[in-house]
N, C-alpha and C positions, 0 to 999 in steps of 0.2 A: 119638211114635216112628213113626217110616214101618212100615207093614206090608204085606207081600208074598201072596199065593198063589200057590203053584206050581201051573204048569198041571197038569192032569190030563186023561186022554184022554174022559172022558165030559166033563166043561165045555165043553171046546171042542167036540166034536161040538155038544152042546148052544146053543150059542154061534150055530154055523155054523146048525144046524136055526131058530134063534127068527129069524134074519137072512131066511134063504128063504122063512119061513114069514110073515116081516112084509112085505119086499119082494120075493119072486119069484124071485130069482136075487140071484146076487152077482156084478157087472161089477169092480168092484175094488177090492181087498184092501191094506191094510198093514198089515204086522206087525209091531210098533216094540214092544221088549223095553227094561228099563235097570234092570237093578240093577250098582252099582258094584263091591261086597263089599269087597275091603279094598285099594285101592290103594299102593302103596308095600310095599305087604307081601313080600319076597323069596320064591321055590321055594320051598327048604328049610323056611320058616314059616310056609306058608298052608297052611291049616287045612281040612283033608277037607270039613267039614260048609259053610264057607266055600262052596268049590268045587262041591258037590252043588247049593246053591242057586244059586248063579249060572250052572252051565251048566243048570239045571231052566227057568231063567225066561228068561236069552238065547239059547240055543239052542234047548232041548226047546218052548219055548214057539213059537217062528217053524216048527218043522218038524211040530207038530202042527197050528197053523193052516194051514200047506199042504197038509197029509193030507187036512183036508175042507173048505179051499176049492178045490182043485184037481178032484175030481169034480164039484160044484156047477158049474163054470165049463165041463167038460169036455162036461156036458148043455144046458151053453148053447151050444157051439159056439167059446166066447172069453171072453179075460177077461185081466184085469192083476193083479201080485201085484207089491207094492214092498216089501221087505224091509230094515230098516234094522240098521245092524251100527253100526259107530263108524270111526273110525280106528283105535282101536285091533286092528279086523280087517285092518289093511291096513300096518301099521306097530307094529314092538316098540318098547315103552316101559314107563314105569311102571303101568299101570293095574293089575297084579295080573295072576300069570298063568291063573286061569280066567274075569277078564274078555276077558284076550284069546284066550283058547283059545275062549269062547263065541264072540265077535263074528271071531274067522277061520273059525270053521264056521258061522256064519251066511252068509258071503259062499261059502262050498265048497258047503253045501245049496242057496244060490240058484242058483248056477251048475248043478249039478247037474239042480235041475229043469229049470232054463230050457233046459238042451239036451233031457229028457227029454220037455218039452210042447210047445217053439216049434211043431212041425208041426199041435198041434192048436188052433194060433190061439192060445195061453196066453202072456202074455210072463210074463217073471220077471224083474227086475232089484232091484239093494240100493245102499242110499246109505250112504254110509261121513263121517257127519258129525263135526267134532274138536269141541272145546268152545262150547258149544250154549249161549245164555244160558235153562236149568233150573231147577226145584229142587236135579237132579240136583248139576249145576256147583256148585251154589251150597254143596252137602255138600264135594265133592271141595276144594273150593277155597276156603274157611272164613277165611284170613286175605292181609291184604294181601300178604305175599311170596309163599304158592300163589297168587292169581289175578295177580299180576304176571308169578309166571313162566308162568301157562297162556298169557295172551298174547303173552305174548316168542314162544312158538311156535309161532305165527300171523305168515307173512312180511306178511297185509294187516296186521298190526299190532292187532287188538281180536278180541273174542270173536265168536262168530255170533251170528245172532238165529236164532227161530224160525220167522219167516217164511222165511227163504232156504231150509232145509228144505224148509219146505211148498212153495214156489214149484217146487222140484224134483220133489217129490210129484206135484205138478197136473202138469208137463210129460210126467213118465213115464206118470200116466195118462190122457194124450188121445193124440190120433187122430196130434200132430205128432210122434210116440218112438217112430210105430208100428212103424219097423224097428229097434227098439233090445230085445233082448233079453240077458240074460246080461251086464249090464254092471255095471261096479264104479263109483260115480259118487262121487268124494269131494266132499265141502262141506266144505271146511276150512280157507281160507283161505291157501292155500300150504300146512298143515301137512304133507302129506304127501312135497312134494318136496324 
């Protein structure tokens, strides 16, 4: 059984101090959260305690890691923070609505910083990836008609891999994104349009 811990404000500090104190500083940051909780599951029937952990890990979780990588980077002068949401931040569907309530305020708190820090050399951006080939995926979409229809919703036609991700990742953090702050970057293979 998959198990989870929700973040807590003393871990992550703790987190962020064992990072500084192993390398120096922190140049840059991603904060990639994913718990599903119950997809398919209507408003009216999802489940409070549902809901508590899923915005504790998708959301509480990326905005606590900003809290204290954001000073760390602020005494270095600069720094990158890539925050990952879903599509589901960027588009209503099935996912369950405190996955998508987490993953659209992870993309409001990104934004948010990133106009709050751009001046001090800080970028902030979030990737907004649709079905990712995970363990994750691999829960939500358990039988041949769910992963036939996750890729029907994909216009290139198949699921992502992981690397496209990363390859995203690596671009927002060098030197060639340096003017790109505050940006919504979907990987999704058309999904979103």
């Amino acid at each position: 059984m998959l198990r989870l811990m929700l973040p807590k404000d003393d871990d992550v500090r703790r987190m962020v101090d064992i990072a500084v104190n192993t390398y120096g500083t922190i140049d840059i940051a991603i904060n990639n959260a994913g718990f599903e909780g119950t997809p398919g599951v209507k408003t009216t029937d999802y489940e409070e305690t549902v809901w508590d952990r899923v915005i504790d890990i998708n959301l509480k979780g990326v905005w606590l890691s900003m809290k204290y990588e954001i000073p760390v980077m602020l005494k270095a002068g600069k720094g990158v923070i890539i925050n990952i949401s879903s599509l589901a931040g960027i588009k209503a569907g099935g996912a369950g609505i405190g996955y998508h309530a987490a993953k659209f305020g992870a993309v409001g708190i990104t934004k948010s910083a990133a106009l709050e820090y751009a001046e001090e050399n800080i970028r902030i951006n979030v990737i907004c990836p649709a079905v990712i080939e995970t363990p994750m995926a691999d829960r939500a979409f358990d039988s041949m008609a769910k992963r036939e229809a996750a890729v029907s919703m994909h216009p290139i036609g198949r699921l992502g891999a992981v690397d496209e991700v990363v390859n995203t990742i690596s671009w927002l953090a060098s030197e060639g994104s340096s003017f790109v702050t505050g940006a919504i970057i979907p990987v999704d293979g058309g999904a979103s349009l």
